[in-house]
PDBQT receptor file of N, H, CA, C and O in Angstrom, charges set to zero:
ATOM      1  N   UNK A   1       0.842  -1.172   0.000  1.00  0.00    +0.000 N 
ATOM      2  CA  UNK A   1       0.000   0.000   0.000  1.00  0.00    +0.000 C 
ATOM      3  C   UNK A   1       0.887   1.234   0.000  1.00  0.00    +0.000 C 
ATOM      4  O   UNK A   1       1.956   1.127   0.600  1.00  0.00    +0.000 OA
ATOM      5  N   UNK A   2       0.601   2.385  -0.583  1.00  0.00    +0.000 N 
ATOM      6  H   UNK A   2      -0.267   2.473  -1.070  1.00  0.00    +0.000 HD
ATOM      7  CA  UNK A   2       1.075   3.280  -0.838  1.00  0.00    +0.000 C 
ATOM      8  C   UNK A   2       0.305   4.741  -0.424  1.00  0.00    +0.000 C 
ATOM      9  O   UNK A   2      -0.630   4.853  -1.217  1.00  0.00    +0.000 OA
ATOM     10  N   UNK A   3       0.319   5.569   0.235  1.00  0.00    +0.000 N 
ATOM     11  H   UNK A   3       1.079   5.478   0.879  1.00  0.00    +0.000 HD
ATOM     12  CA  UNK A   3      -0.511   6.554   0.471  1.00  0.00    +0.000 C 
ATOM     13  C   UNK A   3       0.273   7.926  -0.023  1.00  0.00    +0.000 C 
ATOM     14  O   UNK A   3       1.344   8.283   0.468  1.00  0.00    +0.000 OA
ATOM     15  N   UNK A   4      -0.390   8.603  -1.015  1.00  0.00    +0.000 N 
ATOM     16  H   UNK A   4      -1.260   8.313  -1.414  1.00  0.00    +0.000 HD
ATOM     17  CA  UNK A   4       0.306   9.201  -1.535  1.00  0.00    +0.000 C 
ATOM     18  C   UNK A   4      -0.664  10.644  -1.673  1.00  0.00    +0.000 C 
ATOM     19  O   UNK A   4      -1.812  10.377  -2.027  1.00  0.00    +0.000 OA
ATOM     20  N   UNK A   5      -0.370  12.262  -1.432  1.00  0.00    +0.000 N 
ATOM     21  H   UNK A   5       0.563  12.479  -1.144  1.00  0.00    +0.000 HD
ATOM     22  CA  UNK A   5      -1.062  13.557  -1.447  1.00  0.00    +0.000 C 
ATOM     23  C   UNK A   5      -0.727  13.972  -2.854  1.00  0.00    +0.000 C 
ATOM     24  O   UNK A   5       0.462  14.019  -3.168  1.00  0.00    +0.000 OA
ATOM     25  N   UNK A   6      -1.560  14.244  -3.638  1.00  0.00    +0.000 N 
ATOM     26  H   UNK A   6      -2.526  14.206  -3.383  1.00  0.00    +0.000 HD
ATOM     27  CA  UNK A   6      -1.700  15.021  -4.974  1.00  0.00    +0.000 C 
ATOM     28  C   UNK A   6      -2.628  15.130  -4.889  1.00  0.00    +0.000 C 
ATOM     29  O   UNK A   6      -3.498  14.466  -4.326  1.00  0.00    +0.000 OA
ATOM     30  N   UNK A   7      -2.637  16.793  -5.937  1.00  0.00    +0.000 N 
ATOM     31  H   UNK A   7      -1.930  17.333  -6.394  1.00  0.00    +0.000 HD
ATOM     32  CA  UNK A   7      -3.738  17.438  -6.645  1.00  0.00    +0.000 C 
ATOM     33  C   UNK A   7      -3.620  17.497  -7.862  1.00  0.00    +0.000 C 
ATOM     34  O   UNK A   7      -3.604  18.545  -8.507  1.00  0.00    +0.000 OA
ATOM     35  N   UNK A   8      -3.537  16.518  -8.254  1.00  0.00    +0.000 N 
ATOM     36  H   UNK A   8      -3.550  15.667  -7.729  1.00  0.00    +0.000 HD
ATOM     37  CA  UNK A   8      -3.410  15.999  -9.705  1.00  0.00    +0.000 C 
ATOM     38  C   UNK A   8      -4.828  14.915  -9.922  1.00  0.00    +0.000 C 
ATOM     39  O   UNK A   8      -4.953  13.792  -9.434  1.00  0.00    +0.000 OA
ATOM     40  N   UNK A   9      -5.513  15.428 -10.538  1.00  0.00    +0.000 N 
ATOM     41  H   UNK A   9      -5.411  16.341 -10.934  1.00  0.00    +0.000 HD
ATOM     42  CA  UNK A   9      -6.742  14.293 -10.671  1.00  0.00    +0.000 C 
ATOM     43  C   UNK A   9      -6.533  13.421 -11.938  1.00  0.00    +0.000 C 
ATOM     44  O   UNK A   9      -6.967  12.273 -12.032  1.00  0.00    +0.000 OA
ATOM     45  N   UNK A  10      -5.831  14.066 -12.903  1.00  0.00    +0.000 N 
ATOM     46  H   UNK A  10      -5.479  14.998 -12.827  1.00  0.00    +0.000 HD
ATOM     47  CA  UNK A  10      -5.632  13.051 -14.060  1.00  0.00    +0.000 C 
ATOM     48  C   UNK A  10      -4.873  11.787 -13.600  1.00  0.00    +0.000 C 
ATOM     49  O   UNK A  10      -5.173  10.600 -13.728  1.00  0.00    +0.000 OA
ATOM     50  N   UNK A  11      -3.608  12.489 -12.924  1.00  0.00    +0.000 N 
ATOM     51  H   UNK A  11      -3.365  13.453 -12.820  1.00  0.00    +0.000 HD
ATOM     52  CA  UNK A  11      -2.508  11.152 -12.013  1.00  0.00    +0.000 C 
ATOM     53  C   UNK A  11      -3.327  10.567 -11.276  1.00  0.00    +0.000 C 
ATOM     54  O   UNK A  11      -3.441   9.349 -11.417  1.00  0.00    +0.000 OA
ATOM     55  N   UNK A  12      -4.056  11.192 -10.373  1.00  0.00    +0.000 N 
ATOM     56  H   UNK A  12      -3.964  12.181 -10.258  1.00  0.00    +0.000 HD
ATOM     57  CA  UNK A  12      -4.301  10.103  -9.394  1.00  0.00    +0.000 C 
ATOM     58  C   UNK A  12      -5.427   9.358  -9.884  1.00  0.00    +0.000 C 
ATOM     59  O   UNK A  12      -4.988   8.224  -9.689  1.00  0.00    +0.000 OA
ATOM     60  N   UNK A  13      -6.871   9.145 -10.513  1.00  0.00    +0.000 N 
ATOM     61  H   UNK A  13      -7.227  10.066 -10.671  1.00  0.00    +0.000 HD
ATOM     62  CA  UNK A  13      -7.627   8.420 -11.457  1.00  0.00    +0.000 C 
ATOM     63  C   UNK A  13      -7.195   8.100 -11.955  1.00  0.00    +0.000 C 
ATOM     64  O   UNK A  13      -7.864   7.113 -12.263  1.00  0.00    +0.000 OA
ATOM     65  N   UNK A  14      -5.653   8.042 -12.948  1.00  0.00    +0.000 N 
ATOM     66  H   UNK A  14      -5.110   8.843 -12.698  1.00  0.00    +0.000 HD
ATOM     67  CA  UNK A  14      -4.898   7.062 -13.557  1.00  0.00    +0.000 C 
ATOM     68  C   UNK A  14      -4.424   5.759 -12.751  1.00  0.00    +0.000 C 
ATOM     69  O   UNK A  14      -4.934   4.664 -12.989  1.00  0.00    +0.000 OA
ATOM     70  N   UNK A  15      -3.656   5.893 -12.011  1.00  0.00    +0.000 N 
ATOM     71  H   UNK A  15      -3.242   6.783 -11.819  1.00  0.00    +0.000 HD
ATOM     72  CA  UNK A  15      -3.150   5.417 -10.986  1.00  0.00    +0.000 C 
ATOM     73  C   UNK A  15      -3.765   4.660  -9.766  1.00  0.00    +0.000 C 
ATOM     74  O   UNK A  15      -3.610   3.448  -9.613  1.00  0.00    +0.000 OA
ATOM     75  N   UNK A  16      -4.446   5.421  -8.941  1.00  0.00    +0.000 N 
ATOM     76  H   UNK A  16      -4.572   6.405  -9.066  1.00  0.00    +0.000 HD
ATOM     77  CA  UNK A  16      -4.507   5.190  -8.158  1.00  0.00    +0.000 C 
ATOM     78  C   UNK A  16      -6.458   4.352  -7.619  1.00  0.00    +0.000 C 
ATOM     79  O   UNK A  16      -7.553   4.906  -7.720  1.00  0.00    +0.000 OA
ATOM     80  N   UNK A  17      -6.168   3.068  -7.143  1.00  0.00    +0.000 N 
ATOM     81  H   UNK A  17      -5.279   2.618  -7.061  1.00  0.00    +0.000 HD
ATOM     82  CA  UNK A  17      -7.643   2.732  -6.617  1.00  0.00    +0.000 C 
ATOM     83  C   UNK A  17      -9.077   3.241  -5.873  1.00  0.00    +0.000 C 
ATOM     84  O   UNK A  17     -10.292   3.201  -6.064  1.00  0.00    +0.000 OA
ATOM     85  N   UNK A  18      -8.151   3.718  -4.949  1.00  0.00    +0.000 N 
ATOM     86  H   UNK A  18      -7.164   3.751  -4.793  1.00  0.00    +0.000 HD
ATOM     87  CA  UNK A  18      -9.475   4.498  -4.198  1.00  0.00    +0.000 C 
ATOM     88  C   UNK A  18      -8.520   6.392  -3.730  1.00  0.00    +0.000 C 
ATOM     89  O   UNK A  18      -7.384   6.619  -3.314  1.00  0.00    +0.000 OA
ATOM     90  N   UNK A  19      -9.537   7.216  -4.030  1.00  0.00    +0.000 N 
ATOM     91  H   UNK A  19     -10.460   7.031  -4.368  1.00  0.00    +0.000 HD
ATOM     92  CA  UNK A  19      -9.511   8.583  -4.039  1.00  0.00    +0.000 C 
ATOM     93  C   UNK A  19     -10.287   8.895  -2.259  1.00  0.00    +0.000 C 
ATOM     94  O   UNK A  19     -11.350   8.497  -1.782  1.00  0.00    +0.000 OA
ATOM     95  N   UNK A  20      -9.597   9.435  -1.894  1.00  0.00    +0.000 N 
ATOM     96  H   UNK A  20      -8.734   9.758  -2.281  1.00  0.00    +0.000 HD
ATOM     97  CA  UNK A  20      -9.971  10.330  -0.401  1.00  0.00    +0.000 C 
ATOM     98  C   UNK A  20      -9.549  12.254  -0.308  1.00  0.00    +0.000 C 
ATOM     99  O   UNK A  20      -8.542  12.902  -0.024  1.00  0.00    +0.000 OA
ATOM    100  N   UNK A  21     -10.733  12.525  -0.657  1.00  0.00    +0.000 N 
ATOM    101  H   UNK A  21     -11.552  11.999  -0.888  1.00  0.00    +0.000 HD
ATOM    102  CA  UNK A  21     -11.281  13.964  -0.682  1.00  0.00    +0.000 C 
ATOM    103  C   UNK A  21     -11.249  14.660   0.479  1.00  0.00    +0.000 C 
ATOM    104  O   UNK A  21     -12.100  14.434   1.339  1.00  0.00    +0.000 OA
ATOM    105  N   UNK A  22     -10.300  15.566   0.659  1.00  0.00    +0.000 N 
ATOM    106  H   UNK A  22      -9.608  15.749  -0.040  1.00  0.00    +0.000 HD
ATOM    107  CA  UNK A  22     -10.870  16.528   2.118  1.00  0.00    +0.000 C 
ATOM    108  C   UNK A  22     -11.382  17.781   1.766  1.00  0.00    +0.000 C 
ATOM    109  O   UNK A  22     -11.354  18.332   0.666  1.00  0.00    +0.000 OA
ATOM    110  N   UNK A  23     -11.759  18.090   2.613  1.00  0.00    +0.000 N 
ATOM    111  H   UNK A  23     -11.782  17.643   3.507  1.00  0.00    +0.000 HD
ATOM    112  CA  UNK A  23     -12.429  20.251   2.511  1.00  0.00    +0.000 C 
ATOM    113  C   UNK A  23     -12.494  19.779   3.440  1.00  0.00    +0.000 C 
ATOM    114  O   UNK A  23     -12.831  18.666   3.842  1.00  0.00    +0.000 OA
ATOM    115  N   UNK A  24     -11.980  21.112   4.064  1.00  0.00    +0.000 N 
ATOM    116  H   UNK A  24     -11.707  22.017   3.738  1.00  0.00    +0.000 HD
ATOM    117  CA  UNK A  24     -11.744  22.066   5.069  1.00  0.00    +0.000 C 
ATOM    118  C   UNK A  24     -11.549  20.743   6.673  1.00  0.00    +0.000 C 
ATOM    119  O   UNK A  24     -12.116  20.841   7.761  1.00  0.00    +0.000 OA
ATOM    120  N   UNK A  25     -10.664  19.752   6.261  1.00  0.00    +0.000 N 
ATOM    121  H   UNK A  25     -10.203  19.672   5.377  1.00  0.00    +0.000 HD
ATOM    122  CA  UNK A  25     -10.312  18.962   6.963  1.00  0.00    +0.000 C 
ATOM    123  C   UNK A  25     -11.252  17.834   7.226  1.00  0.00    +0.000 C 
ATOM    124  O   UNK A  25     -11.180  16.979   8.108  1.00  0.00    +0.000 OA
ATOM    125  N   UNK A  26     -11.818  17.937   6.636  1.00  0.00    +0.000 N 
ATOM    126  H   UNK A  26     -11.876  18.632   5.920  1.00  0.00    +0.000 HD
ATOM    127  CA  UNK A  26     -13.188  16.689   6.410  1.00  0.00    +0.000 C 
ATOM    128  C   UNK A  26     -13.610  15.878   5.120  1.00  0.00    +0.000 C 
ATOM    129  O   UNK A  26     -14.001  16.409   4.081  1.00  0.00    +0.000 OA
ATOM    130  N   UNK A  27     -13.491  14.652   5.307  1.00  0.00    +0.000 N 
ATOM    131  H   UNK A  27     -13.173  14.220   6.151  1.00  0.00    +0.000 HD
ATOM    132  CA  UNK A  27     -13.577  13.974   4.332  1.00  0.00    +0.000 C 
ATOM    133  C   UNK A  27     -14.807  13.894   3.778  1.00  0.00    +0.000 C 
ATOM    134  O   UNK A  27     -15.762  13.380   4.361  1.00  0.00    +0.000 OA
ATOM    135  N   UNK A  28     -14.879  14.597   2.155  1.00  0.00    +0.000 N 
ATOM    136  H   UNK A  28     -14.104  15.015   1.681  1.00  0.00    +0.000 HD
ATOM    137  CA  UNK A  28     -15.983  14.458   1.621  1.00  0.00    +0.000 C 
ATOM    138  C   UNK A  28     -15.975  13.657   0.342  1.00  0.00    +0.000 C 
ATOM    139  O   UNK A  28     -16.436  14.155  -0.685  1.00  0.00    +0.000 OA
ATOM    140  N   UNK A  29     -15.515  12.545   0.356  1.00  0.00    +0.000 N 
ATOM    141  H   UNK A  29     -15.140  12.141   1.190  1.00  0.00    +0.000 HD
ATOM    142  CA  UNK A  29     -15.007  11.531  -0.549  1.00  0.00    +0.000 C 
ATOM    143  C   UNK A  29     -14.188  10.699  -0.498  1.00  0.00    +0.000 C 
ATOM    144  O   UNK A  29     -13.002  10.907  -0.245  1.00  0.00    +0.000 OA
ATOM    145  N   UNK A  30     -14.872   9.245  -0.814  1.00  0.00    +0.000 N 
ATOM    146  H   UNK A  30     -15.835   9.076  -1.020  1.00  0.00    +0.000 HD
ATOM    147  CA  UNK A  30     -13.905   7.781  -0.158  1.00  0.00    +0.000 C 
ATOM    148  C   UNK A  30     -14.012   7.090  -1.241  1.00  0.00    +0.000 C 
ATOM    149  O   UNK A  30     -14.964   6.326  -1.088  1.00  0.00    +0.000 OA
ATOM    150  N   UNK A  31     -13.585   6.966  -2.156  1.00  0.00    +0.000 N 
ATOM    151  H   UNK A  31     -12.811   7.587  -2.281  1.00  0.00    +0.000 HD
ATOM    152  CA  UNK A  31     -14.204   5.559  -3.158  1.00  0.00    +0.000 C 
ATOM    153  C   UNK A  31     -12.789   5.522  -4.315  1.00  0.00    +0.000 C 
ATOM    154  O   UNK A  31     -11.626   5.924  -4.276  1.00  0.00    +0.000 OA
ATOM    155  N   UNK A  32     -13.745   4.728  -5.412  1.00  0.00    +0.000 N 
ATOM    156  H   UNK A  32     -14.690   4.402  -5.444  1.00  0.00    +0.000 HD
ATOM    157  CA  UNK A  32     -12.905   4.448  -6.494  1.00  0.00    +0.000 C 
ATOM    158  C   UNK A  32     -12.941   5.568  -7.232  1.00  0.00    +0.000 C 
ATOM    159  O   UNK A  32     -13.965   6.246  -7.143  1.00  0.00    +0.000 OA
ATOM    160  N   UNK A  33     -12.095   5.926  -7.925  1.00  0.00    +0.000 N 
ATOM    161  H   UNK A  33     -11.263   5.376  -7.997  1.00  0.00    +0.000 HD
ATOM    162  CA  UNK A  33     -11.809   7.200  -9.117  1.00  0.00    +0.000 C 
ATOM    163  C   UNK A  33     -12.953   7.547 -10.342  1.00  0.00    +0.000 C 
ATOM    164  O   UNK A  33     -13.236   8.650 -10.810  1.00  0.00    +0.000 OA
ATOM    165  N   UNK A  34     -13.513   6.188 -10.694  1.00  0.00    +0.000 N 
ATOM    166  H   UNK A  34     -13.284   5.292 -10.314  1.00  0.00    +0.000 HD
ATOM    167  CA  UNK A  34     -14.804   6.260 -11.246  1.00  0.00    +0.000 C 
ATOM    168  C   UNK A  34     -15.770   7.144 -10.811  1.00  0.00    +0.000 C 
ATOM    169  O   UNK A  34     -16.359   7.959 -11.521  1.00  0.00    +0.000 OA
ATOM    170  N   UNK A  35     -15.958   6.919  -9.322  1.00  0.00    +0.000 N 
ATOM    171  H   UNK A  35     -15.479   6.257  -8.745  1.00  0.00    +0.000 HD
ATOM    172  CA  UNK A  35     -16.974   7.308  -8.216  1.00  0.00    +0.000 C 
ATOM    173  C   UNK A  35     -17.196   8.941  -8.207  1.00  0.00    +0.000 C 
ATOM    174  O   UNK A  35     -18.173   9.595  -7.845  1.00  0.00    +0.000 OA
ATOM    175  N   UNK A  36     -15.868   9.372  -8.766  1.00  0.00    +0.000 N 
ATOM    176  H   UNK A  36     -15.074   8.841  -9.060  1.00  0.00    +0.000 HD
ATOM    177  CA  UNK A  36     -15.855  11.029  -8.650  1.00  0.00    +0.000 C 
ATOM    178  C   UNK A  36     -16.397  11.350  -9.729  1.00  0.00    +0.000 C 
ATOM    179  O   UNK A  36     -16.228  10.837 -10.835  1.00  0.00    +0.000 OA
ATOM    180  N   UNK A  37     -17.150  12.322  -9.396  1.00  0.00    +0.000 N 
ATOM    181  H   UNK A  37     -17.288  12.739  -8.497  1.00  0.00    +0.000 HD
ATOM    182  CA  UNK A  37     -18.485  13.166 -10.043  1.00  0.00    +0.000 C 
ATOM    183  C   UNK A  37     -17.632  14.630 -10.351  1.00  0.00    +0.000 C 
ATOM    184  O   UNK A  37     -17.156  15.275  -9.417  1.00  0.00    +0.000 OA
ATOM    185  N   UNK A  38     -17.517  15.018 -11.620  1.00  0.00    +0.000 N 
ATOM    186  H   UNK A  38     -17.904  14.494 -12.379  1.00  0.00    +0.000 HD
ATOM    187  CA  UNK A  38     -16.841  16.111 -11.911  1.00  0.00    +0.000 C 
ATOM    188  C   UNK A  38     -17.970  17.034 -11.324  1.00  0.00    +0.000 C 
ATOM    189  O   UNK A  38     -17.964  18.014 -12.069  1.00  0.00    +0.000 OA
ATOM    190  N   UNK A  39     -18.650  17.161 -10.648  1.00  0.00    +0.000 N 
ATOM    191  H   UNK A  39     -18.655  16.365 -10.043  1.00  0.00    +0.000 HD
ATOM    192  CA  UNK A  39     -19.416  18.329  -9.875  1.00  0.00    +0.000 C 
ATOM    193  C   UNK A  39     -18.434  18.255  -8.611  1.00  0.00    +0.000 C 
ATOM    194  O   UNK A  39     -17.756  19.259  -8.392  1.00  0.00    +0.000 OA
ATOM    195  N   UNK A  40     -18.296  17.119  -7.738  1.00  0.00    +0.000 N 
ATOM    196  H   UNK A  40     -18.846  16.303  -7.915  1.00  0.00    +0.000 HD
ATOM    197  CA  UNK A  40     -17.795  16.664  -6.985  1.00  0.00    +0.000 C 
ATOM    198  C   UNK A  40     -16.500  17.181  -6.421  1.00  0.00    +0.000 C 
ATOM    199  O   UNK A  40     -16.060  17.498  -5.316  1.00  0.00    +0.000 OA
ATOM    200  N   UNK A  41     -16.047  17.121  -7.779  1.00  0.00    +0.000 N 
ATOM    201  H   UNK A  41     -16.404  16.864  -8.677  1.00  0.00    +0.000 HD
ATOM    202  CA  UNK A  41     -14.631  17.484  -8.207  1.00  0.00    +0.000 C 
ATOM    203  C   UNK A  41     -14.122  18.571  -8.297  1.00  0.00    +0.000 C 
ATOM    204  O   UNK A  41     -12.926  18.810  -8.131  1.00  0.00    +0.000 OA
ATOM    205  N   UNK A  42     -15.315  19.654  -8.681  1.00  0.00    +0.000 N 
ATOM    206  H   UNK A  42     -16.287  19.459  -8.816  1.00  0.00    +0.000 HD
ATOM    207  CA  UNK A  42     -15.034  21.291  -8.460  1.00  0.00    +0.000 C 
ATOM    208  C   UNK A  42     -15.226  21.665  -7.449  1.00  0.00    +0.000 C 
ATOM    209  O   UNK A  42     -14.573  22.571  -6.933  1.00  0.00    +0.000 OA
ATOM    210  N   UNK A  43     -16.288  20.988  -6.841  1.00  0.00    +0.000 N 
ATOM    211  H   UNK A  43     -16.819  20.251  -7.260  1.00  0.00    +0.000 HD
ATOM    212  CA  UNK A  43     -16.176  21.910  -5.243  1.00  0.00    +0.000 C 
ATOM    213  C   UNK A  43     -14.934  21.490  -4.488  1.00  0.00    +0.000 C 
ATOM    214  O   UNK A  43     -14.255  22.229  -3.775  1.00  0.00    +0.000 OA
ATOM    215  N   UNK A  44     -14.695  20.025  -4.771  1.00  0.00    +0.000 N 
ATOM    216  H   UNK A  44     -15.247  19.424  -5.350  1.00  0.00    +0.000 HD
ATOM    217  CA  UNK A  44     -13.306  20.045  -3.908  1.00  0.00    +0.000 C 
ATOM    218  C   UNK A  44     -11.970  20.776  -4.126  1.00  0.00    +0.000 C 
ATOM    219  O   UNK A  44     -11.208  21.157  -3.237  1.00  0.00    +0.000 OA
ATOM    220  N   UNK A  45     -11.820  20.903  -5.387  1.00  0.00    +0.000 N 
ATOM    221  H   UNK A  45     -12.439  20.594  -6.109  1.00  0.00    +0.000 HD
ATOM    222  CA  UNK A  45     -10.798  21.709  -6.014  1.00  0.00    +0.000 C 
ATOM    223  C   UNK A  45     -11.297  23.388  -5.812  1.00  0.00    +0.000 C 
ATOM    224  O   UNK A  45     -10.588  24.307  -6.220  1.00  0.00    +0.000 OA
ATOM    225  N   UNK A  46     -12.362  23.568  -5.256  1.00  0.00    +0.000 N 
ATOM    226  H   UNK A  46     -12.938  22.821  -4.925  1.00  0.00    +0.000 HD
ATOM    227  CA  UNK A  46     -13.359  25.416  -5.680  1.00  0.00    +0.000 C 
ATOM    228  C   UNK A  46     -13.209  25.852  -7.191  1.00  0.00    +0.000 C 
ATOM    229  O   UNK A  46     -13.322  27.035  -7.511  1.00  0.00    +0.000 OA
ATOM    230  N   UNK A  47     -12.966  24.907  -8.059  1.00  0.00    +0.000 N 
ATOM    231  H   UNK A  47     -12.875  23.945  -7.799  1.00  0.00    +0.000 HD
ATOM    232  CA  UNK A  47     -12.657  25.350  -9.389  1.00  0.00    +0.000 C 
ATOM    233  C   UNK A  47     -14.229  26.058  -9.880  1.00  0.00    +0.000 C 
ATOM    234  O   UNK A  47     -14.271  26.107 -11.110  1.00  0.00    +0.000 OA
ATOM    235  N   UNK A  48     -15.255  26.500  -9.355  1.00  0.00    +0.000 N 
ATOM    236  H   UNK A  48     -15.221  26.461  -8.356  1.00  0.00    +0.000 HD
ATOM    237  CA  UNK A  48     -16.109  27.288  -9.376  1.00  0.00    +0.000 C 
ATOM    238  C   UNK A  48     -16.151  28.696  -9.145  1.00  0.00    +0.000 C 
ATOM    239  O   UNK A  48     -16.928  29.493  -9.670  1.00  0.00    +0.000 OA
ATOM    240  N   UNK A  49     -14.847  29.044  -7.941  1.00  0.00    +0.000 N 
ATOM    241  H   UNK A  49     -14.215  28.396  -7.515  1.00  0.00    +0.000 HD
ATOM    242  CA  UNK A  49     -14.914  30.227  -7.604  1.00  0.00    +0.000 C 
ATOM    243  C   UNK A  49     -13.374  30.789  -8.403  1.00  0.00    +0.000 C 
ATOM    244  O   UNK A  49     -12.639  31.551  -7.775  1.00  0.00    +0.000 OA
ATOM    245  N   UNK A  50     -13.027  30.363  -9.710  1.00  0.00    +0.000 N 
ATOM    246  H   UNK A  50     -13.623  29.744 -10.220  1.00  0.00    +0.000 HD
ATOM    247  CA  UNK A  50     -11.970  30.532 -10.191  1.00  0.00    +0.000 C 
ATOM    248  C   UNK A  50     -12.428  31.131 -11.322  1.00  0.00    +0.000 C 
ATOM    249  O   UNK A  50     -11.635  31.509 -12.184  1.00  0.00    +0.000 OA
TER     250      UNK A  50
């Protein structure tokens, strides 16, 4: 097992099995890379308020 921090979503959905999401120190996402919902995906990144 390998536990590894990036903000790289292409790398890590390439790569990696299961994705764990934080905001604001709370996990709002546990699953497989499939599982992530590009809605999902902007609020965790705030790529909305960009």
């Amino acid at each position: 097992m390998v536990i590894c921090n990036l903000h790289s979503l292409e790398i890590a959905k390439e790569y990696c099995d299961r994705l764990i999401g934080l905001s604001d120190g709370k996990i709002v996402f546990d699953g497989h890379p499939s599982s992530l919902t590009k809605e999902l995906a902007e609020q965790l990144y705030d790529l909305e308020n960009e």
